[in-house]
MIDREN-968173 format. One record per residue (C-alpha): residue number from 1; x, y, z; residue in one letter. Coordinates in pm, 1 decimal, decimal comma, padded with zeros to 6 digits. Example, Ala and Ser with C-alpha at 12.3 -4.5 7.8 and 13.67 -1.06 7.14 Angstrom:
<pts>
1  01230,0  -00450,0  00780,0  A
2  01367,0  -00106,0  00714,0  S
</pts>
This chain:
<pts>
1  00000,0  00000,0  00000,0  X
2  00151,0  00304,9  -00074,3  X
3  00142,2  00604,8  00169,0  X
4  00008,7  00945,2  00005,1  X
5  00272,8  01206,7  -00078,9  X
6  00199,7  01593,6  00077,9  X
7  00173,8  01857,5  -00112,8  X
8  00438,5  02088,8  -00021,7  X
9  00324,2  02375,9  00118,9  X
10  00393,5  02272,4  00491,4  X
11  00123,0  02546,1  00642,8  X
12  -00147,2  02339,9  00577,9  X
13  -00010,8  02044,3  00723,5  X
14  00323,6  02115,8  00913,2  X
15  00523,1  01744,8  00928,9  X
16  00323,9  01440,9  00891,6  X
17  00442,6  01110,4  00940,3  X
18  00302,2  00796,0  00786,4  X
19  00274,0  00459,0  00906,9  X
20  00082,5  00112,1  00795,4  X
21  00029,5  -00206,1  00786,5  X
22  -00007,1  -00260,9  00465,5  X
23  -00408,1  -00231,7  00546,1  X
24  -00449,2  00058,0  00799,8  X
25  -00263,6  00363,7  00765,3  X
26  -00186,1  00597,4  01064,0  X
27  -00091,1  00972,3  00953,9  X
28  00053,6  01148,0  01301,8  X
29  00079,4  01559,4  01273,6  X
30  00170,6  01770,2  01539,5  X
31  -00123,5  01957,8  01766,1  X
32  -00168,6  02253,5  01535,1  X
33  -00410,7  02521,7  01691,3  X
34  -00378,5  02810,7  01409,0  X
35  -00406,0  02595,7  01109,2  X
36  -00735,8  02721,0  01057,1  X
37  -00617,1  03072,9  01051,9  X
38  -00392,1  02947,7  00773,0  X
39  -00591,5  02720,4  00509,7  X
40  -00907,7  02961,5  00553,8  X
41  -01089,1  02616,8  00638,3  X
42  -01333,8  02625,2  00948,0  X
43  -01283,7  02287,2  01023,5  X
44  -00926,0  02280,2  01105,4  X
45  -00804,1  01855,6  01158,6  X
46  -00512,6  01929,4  01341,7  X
47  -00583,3  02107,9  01651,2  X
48  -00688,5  01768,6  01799,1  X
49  -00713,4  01493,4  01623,5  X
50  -00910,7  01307,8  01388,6  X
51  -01088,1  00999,7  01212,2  X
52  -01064,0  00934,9  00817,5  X
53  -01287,3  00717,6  00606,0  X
54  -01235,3  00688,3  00262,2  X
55  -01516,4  00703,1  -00002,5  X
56  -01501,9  00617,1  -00382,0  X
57  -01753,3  00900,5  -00438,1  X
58  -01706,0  01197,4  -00270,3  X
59  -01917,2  01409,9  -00429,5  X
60  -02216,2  01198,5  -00385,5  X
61  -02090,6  01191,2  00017,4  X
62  -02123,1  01580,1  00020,9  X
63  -02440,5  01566,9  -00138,3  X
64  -02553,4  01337,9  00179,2  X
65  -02438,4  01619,0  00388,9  X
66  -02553,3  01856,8  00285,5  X
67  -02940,7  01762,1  00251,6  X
68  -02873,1  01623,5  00596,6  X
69  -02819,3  02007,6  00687,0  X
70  -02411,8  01925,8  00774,3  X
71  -02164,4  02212,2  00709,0  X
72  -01835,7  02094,3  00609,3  X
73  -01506,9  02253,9  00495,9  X
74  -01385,0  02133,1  00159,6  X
75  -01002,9  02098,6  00159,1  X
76  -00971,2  01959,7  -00202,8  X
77  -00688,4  01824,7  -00214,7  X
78  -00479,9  02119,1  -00112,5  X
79  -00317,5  01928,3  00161,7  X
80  -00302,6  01593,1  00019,3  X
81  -00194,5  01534,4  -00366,2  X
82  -00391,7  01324,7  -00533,6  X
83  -00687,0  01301,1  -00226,6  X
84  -01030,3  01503,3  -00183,1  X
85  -01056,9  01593,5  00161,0  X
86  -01354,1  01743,2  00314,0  X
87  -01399,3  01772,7  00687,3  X
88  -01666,1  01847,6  00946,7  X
89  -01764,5  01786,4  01317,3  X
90  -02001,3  01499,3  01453,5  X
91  -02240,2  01591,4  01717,9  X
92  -02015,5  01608,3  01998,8  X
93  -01787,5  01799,9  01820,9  X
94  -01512,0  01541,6  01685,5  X
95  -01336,2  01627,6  01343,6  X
96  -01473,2  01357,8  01097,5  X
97  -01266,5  01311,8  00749,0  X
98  -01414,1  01160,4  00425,4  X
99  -01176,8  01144,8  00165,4  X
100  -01161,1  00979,1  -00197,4  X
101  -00838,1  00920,4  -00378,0  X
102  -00843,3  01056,9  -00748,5  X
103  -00860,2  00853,6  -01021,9  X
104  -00519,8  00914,9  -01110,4  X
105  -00368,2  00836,8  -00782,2  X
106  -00441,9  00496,2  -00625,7  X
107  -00292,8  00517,3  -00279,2  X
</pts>
């Protein structure tokens, strides 16, 4: 499985490292409080954490959300190359992730 390369402007994402199994991949960032200030996202994933599930349609996933009445902040994939990110809070307030990988990147 190969781990997803980041696109290089380190003030989105600061340093990631990545780690798998060959099925489950872990991606560790520092605690980043300000990111948000940064990317001009609302939802910022770093200040505390965060879950990922990936999706082979993403646009049909935002869809979902949105005539479920969910905001969400749509990263593109400005932090990861070759991913569509979009990000929003559950009800308690935890950062959920749904990405897709692009068709011409199959990480």
């Amino acid at each position: 499985q190969n781990l997803p390369p980041i696109n290089q402007d380190k003030s989105l994402v600061g340093d990631v490292s990545f780690v798998t199994d060959g099925t489950i991949q872990l991606h560790l960032t520092p605690k980043d409080i300000t990111n948000s200030f940064r990317s001009g996202h609302v939802v910022n994933p770093l200040e505390r954490g965060h879950i990922a599930y990936r999706t082979d349609d993403i646009e049909a996933f935002m869809a979902h959300l949105e005539n479920c009445g969910v905001p969400y902040s749509d990263w593109g994939s400005d932090a990861v190359k070759g991913w569509h990110q979009i990000f929003f809070y559950d009800p308690i307030g935890n950062v959920i992730e749904v990405h897709q990988v692009l068709p011409d990147d199959k990480n």
